[in-house]
PyMOL Python script that loads the backbone (N, CA, C, O; Angstrom):
from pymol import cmd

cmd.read_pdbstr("""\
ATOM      1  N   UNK A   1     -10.520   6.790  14.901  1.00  0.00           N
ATOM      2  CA  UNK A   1     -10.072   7.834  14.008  1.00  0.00           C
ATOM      3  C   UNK A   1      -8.923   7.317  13.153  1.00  0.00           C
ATOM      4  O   UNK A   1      -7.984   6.656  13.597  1.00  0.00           O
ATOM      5  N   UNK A   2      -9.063   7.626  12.071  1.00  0.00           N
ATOM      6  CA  UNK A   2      -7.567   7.182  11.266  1.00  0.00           C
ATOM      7  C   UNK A   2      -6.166   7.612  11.612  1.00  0.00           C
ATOM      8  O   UNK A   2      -5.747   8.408  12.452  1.00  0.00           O
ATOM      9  N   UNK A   3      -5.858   7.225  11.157  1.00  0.00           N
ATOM     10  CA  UNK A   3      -4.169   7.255  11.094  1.00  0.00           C
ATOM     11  C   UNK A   3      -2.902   7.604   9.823  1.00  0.00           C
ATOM     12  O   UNK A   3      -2.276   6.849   9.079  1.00  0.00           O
ATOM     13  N   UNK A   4      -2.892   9.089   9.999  1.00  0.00           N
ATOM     14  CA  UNK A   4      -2.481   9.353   8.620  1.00  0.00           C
ATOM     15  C   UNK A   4      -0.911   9.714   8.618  1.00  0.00           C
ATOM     16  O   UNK A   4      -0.466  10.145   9.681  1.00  0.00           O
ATOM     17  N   UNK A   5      -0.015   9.578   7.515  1.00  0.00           N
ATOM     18  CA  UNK A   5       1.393   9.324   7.644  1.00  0.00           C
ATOM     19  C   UNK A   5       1.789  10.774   6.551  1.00  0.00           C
ATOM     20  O   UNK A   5       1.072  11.107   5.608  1.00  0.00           O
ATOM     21  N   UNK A   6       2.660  11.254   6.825  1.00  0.00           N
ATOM     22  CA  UNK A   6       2.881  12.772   6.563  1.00  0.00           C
ATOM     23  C   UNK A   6       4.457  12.734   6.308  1.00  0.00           C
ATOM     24  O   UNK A   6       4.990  11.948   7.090  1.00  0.00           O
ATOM     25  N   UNK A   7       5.396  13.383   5.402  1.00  0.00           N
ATOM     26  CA  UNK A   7       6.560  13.218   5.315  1.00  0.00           C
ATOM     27  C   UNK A   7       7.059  15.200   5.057  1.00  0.00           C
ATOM     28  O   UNK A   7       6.406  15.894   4.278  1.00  0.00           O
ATOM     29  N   UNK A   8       7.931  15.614   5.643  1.00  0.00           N
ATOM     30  CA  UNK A   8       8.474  16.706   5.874  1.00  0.00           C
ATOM     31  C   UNK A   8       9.109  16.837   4.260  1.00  0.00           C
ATOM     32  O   UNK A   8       9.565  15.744   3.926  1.00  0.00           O
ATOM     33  N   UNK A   9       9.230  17.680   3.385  1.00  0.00           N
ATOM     34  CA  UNK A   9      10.275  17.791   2.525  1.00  0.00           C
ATOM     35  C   UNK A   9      11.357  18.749   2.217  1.00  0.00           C
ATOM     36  O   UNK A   9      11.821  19.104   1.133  1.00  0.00           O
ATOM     37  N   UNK A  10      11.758  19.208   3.891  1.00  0.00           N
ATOM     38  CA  UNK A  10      12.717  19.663   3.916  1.00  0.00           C
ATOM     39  C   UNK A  10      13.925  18.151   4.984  1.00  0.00           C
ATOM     40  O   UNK A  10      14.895  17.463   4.665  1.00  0.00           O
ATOM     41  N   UNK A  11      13.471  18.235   5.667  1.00  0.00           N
ATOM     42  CA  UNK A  11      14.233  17.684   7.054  1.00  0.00           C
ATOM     43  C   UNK A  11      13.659  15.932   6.390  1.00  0.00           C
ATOM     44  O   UNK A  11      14.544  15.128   6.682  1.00  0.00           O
ATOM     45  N   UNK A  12      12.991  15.532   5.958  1.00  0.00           N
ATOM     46  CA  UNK A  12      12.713  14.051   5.198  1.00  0.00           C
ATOM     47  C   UNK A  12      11.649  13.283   6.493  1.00  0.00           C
ATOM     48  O   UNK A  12      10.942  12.295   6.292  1.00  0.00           O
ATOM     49  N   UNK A  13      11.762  13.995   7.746  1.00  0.00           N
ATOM     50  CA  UNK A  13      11.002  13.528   8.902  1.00  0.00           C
ATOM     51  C   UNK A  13       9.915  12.677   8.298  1.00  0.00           C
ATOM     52  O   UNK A  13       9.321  13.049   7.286  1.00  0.00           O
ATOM     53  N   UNK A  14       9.615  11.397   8.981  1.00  0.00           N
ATOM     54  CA  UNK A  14       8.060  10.567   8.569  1.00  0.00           C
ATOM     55  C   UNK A  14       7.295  10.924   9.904  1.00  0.00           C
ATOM     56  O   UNK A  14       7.900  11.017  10.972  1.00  0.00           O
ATOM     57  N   UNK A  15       6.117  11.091   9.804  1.00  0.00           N
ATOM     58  CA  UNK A  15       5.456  10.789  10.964  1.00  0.00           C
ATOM     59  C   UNK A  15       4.016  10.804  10.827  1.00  0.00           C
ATOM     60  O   UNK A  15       3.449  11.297   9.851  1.00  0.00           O
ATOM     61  N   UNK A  16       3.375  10.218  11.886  1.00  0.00           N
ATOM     62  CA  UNK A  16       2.173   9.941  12.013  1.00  0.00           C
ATOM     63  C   UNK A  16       0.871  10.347  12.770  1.00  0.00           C
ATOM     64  O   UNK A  16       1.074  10.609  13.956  1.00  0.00           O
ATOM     65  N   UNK A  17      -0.257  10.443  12.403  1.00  0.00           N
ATOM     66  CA  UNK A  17      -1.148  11.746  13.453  1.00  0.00           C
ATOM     67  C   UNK A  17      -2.491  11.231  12.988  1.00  0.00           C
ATOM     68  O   UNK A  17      -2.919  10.842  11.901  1.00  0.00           O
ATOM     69  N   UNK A  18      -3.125  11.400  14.483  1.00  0.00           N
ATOM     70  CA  UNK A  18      -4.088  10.309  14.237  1.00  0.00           C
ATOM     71  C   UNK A  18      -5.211  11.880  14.186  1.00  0.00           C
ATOM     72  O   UNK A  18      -5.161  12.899  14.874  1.00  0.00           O
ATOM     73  N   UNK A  19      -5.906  11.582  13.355  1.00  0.00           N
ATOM     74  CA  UNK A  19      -6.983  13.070  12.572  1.00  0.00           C
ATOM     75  C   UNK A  19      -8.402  12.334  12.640  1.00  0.00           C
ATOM     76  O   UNK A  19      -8.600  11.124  12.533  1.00  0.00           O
ATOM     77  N   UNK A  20      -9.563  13.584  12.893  1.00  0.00           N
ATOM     78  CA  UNK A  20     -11.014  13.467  12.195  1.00  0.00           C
ATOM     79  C   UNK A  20     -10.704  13.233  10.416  1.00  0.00           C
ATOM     80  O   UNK A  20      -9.949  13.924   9.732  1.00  0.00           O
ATOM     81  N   UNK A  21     -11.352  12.313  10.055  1.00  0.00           N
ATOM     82  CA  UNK A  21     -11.755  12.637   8.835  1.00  0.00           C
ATOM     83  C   UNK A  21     -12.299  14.214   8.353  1.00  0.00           C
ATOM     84  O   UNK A  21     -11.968  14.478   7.197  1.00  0.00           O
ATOM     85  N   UNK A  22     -12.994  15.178   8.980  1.00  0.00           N
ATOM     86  CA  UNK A  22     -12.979  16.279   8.855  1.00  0.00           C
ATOM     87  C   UNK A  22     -11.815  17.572   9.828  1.00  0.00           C
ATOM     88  O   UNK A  22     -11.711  18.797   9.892  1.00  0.00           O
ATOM     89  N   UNK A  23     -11.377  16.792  10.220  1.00  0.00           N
ATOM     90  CA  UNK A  23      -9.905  17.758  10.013  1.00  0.00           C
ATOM     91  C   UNK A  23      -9.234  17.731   8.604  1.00  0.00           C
ATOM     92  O   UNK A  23      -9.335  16.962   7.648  1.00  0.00           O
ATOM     93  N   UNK A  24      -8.246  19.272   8.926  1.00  0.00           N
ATOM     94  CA  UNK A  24      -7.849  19.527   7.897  1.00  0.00           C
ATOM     95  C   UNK A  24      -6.382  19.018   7.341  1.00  0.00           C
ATOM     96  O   UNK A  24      -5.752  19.360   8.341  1.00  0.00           O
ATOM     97  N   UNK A  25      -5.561  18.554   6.634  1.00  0.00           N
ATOM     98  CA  UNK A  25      -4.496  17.687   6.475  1.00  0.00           C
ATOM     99  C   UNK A  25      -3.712  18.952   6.827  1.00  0.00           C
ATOM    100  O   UNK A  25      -4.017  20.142   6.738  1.00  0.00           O
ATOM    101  N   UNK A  26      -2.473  18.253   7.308  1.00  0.00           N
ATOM    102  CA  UNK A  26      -1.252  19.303   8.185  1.00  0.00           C
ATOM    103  C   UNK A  26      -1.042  19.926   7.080  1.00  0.00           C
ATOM    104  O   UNK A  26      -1.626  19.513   6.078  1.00  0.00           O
ATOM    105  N   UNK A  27      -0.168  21.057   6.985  1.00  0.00           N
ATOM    106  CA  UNK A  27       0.575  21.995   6.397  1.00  0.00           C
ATOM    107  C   UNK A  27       2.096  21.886   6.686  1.00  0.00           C
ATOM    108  O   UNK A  27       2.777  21.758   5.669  1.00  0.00           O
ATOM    109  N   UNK A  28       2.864  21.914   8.027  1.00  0.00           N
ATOM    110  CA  UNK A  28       3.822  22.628   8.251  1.00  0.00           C
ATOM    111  C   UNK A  28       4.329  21.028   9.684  1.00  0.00           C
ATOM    112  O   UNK A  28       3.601  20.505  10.527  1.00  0.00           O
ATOM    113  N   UNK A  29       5.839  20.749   9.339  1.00  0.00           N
ATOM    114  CA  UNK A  29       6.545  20.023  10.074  1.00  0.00           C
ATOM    115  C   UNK A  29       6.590  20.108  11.551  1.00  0.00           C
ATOM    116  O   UNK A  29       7.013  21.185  11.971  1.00  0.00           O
ATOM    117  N   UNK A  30       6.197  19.074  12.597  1.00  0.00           N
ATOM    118  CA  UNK A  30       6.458  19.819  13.938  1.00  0.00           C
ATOM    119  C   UNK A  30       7.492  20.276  14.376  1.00  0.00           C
ATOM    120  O   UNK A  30       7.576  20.928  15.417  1.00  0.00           O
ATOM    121  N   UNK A  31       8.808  19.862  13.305  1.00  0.00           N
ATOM    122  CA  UNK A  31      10.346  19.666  13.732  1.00  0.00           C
ATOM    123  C   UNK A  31      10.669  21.358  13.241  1.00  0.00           C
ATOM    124  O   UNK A  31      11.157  22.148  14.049  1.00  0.00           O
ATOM    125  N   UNK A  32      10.354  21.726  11.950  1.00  0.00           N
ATOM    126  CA  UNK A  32      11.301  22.257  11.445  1.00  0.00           C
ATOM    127  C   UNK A  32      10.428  23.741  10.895  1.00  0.00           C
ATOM    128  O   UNK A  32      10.744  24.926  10.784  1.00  0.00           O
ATOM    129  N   UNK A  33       8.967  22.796  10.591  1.00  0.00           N
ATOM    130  CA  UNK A  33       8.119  24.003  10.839  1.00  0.00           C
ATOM    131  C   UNK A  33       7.979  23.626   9.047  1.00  0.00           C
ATOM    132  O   UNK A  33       6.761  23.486   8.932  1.00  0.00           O
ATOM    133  N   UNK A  34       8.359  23.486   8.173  1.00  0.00           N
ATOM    134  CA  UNK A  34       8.800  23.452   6.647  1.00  0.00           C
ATOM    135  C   UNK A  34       7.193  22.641   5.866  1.00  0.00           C
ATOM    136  O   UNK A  34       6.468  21.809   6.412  1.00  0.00           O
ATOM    137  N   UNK A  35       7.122  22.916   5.230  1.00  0.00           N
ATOM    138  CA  UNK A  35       5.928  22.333   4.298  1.00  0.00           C
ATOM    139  C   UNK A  35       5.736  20.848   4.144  1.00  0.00           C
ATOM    140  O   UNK A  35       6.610  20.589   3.317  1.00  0.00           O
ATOM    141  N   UNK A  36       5.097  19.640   4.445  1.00  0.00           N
ATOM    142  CA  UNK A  36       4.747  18.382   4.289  1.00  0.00           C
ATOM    143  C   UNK A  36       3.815  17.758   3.946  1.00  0.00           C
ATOM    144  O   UNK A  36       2.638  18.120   3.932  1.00  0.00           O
ATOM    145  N   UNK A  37       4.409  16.436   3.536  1.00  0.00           N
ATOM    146  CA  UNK A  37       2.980  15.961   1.840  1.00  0.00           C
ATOM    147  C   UNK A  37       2.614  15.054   2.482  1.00  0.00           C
ATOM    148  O   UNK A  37       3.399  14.631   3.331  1.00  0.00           O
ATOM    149  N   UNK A  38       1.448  14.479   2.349  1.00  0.00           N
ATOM    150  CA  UNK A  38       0.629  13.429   3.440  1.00  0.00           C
ATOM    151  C   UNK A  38       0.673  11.905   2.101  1.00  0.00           C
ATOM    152  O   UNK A  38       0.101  11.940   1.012  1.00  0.00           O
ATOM    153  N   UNK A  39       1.174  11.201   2.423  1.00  0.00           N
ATOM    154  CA  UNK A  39       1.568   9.707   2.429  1.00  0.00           C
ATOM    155  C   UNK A  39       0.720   8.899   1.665  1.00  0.00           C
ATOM    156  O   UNK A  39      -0.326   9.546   1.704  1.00  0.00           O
ATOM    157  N   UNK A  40       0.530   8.041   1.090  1.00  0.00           N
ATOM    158  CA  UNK A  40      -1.032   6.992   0.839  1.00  0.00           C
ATOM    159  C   UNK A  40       0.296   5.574   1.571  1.00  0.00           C
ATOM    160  O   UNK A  40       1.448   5.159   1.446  1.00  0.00           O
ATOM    161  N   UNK A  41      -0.617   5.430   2.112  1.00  0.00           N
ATOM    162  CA  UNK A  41      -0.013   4.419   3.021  1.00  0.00           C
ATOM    163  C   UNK A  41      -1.195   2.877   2.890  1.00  0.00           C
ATOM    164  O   UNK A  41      -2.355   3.120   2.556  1.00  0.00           O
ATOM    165  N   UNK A  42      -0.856   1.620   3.128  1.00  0.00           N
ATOM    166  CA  UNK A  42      -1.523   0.411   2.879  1.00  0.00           C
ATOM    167  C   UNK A  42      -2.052   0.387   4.235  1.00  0.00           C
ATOM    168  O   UNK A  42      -1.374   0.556   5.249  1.00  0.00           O
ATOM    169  N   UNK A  43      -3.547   0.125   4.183  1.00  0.00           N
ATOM    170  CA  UNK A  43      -4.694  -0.341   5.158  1.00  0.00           C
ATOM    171  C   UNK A  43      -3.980  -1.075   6.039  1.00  0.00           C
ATOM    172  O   UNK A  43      -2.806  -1.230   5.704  1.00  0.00           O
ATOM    173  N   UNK A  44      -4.425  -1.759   7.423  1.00  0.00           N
ATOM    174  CA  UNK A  44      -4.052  -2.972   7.874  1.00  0.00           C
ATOM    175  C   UNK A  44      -5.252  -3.506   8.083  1.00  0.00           C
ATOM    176  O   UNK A  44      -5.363  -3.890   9.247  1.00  0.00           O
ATOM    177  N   UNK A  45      -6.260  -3.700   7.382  1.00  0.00           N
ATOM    178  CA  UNK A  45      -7.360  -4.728   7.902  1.00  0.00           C
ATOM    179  C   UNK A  45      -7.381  -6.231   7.211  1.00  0.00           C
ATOM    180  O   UNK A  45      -7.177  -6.507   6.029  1.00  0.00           O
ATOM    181  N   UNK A  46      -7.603  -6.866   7.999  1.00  0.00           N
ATOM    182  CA  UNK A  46      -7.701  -8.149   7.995  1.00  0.00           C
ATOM    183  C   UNK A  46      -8.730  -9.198   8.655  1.00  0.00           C
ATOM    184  O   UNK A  46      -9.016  -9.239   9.852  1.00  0.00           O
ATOM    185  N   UNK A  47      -9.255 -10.083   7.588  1.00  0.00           N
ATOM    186  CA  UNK A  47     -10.305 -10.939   8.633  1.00  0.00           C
ATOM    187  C   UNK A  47      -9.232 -12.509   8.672  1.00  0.00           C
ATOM    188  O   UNK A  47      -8.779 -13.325   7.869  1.00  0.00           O
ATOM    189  N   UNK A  48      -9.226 -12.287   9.921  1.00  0.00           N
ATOM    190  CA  UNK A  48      -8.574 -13.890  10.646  1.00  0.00           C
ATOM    191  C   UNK A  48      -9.721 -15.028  11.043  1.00  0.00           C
ATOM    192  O   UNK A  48     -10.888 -14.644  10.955  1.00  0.00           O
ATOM    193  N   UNK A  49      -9.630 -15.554  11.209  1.00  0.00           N
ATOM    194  CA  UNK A  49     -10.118 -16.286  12.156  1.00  0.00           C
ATOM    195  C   UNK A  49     -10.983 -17.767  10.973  1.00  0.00           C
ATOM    196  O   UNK A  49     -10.743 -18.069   9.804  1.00  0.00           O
ATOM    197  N   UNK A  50     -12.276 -18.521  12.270  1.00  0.00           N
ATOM    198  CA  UNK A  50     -12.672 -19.218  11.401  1.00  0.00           C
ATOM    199  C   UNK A  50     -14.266 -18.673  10.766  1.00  0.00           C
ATOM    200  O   UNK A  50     -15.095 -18.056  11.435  1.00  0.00           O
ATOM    201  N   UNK A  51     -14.368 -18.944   9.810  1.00  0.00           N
ATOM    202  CA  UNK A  51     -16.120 -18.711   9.366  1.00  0.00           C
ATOM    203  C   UNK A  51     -15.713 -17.414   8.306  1.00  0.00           C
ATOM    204  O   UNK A  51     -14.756 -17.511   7.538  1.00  0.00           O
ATOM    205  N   UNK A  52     -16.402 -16.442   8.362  1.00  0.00           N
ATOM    206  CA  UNK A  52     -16.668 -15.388   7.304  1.00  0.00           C
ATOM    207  C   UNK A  52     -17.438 -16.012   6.258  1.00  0.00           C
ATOM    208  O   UNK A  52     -16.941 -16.080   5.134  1.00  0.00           O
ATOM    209  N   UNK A  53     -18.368 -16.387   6.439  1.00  0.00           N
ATOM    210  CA  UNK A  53     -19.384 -16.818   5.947  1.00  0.00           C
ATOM    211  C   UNK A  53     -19.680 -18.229   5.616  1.00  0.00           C
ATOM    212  O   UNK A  53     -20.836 -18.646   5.702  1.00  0.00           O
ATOM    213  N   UNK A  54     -18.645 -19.031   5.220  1.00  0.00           N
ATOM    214  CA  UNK A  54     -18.715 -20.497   4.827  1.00  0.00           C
ATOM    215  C   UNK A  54     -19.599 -21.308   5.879  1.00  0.00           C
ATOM    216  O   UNK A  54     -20.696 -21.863   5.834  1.00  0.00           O
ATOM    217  N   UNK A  55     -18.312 -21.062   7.140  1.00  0.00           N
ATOM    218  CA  UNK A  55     -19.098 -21.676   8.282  1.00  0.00           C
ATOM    219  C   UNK A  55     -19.601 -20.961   9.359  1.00  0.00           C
ATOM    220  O   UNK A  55     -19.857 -21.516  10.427  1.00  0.00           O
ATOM    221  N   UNK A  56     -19.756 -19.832   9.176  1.00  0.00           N
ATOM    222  CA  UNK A  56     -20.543 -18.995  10.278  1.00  0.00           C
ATOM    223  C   UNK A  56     -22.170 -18.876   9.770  1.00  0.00           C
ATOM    224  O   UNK A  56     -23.170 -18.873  10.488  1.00  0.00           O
ATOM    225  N   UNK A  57     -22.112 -18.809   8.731  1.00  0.00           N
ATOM    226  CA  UNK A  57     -23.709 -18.369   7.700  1.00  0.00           C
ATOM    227  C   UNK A  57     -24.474 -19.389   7.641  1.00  0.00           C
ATOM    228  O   UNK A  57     -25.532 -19.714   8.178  1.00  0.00           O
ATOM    229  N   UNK A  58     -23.695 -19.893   6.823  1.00  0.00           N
ATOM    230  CA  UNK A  58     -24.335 -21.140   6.149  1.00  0.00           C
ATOM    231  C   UNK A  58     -25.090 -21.899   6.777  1.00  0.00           C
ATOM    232  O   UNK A  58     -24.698 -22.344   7.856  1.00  0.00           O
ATOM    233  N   UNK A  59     -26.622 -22.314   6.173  1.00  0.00           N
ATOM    234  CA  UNK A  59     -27.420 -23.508   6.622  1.00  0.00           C
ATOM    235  C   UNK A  59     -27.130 -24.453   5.927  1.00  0.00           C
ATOM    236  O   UNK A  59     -27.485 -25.530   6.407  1.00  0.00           O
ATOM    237  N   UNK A  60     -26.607 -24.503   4.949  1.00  0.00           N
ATOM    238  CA  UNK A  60     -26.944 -25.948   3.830  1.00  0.00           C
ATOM    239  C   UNK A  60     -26.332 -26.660   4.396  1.00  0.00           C
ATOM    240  O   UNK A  60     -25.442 -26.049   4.989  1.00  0.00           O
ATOM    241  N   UNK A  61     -26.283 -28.262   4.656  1.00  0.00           N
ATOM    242  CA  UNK A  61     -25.321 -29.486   5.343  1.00  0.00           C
ATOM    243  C   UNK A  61     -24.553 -29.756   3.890  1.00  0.00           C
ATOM    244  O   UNK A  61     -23.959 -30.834   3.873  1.00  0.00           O
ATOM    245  N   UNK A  62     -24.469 -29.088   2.847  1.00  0.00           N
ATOM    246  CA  UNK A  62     -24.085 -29.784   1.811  1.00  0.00           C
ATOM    247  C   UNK A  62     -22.975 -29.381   1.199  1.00  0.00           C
ATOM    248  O   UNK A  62     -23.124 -28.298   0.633  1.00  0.00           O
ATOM    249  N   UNK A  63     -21.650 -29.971   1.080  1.00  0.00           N
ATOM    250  CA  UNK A  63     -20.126 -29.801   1.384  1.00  0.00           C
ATOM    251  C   UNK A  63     -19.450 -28.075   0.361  1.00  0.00           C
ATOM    252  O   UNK A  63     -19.642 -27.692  -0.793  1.00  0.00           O
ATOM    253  N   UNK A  64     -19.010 -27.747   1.013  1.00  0.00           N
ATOM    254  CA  UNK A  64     -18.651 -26.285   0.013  1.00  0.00           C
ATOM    255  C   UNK A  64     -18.287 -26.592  -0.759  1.00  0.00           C
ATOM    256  O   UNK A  64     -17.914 -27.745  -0.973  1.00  0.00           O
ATOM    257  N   UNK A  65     -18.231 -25.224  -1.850  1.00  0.00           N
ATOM    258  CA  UNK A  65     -18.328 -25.437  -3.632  1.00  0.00           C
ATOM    259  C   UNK A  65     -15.950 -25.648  -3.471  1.00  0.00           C
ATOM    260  O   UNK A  65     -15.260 -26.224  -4.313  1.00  0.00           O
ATOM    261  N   UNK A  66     -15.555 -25.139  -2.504  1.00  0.00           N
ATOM    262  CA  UNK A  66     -13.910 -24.904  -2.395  1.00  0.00           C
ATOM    263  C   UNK A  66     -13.673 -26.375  -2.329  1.00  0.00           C
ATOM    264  O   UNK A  66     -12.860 -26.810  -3.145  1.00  0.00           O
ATOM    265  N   UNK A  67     -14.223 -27.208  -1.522  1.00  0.00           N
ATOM    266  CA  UNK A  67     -13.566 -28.500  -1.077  1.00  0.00           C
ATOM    267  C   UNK A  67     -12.540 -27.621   0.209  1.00  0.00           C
ATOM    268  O   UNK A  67     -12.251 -26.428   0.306  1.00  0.00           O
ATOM    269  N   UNK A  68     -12.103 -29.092   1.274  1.00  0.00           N
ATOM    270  CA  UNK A  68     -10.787 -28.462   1.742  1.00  0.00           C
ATOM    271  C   UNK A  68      -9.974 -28.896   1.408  1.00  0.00           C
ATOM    272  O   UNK A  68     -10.157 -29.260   0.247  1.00  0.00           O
ATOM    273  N   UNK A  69      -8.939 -29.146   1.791  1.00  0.00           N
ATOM    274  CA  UNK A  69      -7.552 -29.508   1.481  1.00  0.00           C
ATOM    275  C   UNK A  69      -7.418 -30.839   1.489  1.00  0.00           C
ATOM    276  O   UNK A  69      -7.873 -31.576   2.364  1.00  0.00           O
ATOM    277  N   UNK A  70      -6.500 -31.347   0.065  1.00  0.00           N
ATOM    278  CA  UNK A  70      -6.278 -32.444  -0.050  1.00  0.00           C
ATOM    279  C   UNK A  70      -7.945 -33.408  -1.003  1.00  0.00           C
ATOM    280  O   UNK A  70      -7.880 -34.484  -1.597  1.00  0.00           O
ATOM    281  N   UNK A  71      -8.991 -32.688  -0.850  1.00  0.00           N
ATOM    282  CA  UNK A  71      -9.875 -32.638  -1.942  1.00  0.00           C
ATOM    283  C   UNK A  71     -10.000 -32.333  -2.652  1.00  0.00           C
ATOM    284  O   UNK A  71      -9.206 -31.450  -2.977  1.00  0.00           O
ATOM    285  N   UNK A  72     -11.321 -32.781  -3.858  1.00  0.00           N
ATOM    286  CA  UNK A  72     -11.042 -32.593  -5.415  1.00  0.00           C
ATOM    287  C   UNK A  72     -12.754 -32.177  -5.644  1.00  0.00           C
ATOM    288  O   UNK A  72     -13.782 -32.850  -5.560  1.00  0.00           O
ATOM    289  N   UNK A  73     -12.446 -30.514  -6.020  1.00  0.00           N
ATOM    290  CA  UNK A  73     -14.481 -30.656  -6.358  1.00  0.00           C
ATOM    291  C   UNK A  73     -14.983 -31.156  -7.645  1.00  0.00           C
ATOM    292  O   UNK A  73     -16.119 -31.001  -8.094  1.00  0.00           O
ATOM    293  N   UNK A  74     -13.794 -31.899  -8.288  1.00  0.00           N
ATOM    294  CA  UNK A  74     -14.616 -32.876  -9.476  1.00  0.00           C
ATOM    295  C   UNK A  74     -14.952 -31.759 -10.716  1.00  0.00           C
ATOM    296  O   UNK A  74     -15.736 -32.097 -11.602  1.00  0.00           O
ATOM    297  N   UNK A  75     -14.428 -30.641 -10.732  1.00  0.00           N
ATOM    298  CA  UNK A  75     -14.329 -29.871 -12.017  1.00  0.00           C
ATOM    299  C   UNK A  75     -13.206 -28.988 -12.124  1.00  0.00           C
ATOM    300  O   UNK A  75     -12.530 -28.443 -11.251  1.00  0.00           O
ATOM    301  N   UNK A  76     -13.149 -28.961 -13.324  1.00  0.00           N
ATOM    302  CA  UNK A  76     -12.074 -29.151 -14.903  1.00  0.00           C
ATOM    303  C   UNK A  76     -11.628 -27.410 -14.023  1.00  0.00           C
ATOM    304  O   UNK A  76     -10.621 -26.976 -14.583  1.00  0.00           O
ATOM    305  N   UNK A  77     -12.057 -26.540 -13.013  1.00  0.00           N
ATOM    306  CA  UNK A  77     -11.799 -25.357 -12.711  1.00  0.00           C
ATOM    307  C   UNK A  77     -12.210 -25.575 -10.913  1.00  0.00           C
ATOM    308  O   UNK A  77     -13.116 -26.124 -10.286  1.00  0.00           O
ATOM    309  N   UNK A  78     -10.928 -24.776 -10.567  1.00  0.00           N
ATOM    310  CA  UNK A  78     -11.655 -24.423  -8.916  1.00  0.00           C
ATOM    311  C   UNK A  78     -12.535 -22.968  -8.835  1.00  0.00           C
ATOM    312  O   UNK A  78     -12.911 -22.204  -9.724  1.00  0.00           O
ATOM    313  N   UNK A  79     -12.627 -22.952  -7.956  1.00  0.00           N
ATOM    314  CA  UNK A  79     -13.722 -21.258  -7.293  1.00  0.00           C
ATOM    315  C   UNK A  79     -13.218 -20.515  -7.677  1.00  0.00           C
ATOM    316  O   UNK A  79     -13.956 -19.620  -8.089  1.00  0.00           O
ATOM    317  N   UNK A  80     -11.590 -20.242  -7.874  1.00  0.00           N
ATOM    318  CA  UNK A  80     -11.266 -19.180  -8.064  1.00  0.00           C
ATOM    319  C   UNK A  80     -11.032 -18.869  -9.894  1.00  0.00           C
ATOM    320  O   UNK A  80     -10.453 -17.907 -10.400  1.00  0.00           O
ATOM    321  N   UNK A  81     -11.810 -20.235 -10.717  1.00  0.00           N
ATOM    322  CA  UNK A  81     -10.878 -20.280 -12.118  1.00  0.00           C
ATOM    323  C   UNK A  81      -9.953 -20.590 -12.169  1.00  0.00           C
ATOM    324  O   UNK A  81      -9.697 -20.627 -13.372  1.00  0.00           O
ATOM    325  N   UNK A  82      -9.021 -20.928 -11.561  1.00  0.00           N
ATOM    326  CA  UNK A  82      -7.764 -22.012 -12.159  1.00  0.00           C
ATOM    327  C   UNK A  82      -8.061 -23.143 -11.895  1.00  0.00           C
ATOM    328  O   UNK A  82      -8.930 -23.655 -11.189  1.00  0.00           O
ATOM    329  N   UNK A  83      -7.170 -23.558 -12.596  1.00  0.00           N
ATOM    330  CA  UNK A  83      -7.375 -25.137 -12.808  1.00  0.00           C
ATOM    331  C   UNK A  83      -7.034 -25.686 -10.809  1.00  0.00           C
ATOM    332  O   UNK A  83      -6.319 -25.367  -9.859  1.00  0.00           O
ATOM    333  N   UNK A  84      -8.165 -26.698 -11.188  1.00  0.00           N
ATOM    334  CA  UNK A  84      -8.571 -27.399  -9.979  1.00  0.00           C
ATOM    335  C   UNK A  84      -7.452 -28.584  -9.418  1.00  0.00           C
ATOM    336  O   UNK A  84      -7.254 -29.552 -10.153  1.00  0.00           O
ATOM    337  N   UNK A  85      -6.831 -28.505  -8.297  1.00  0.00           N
ATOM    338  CA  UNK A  85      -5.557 -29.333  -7.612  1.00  0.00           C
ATOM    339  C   UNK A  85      -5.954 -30.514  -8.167  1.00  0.00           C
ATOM    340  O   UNK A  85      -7.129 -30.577  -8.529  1.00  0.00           O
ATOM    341  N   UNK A  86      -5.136 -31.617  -8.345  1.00  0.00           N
ATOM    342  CA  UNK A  86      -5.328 -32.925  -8.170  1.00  0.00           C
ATOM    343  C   UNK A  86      -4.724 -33.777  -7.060  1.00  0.00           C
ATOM    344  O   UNK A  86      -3.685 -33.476  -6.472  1.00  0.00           O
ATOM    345  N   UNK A  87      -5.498 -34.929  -6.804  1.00  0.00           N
ATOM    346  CA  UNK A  87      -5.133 -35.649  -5.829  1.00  0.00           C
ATOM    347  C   UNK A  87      -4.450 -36.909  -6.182  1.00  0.00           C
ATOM    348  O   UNK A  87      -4.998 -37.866  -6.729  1.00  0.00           O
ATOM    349  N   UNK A  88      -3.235 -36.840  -5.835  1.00  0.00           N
ATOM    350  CA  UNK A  88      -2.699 -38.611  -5.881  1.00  0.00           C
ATOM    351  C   UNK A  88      -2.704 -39.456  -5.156  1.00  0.00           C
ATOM    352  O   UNK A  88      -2.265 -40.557  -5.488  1.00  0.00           O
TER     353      UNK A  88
END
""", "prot")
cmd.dss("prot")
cmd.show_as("cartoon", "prot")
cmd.util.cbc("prot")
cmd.orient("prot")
């Protein structure tokens, strides 16, 4: 269930309450009882680890379009459009 962040605007209280997506967003402070505005707060998802597709997917034996580190994929642009590292 998510995790939604709510701020009091009387008493300034922050707090947090974990809701159905079909629940209804709070109304009223647990502290003070007073009217409160619900937050847009930043995600925490994240993919760690190794693979996400390069090397978890992939069949081809034939070296990725990124290069790794300290390599050069031999054009004038990297993957992402900027200009491509050089190696000395």
């Amino acid at each position: 269930m998510p995790l939604y962040e709510y701020r009091c605007e009387t008493c300034t209280k922050t707090f947090e309450v974990i809701q159905k997506f079909s629940d209804a967003p709070l109304t009223s402070c647990p502290d003070c009882g007073k009217q409160v505005e619900k937050l847009m707060s930043l995600g925490s998802f994240q993919l760690k680890g190794n693979g996400w597709y390069n090397t978890d997917y992939k069949k081809s034996n034939s070296p990725s379009k990124t290069g790794s580190a300290g390599e050069s994929c031999g054009s004038s642009t990297g993957a992402c459009g900027k200009p491509a590292c050089s190696t000395n």
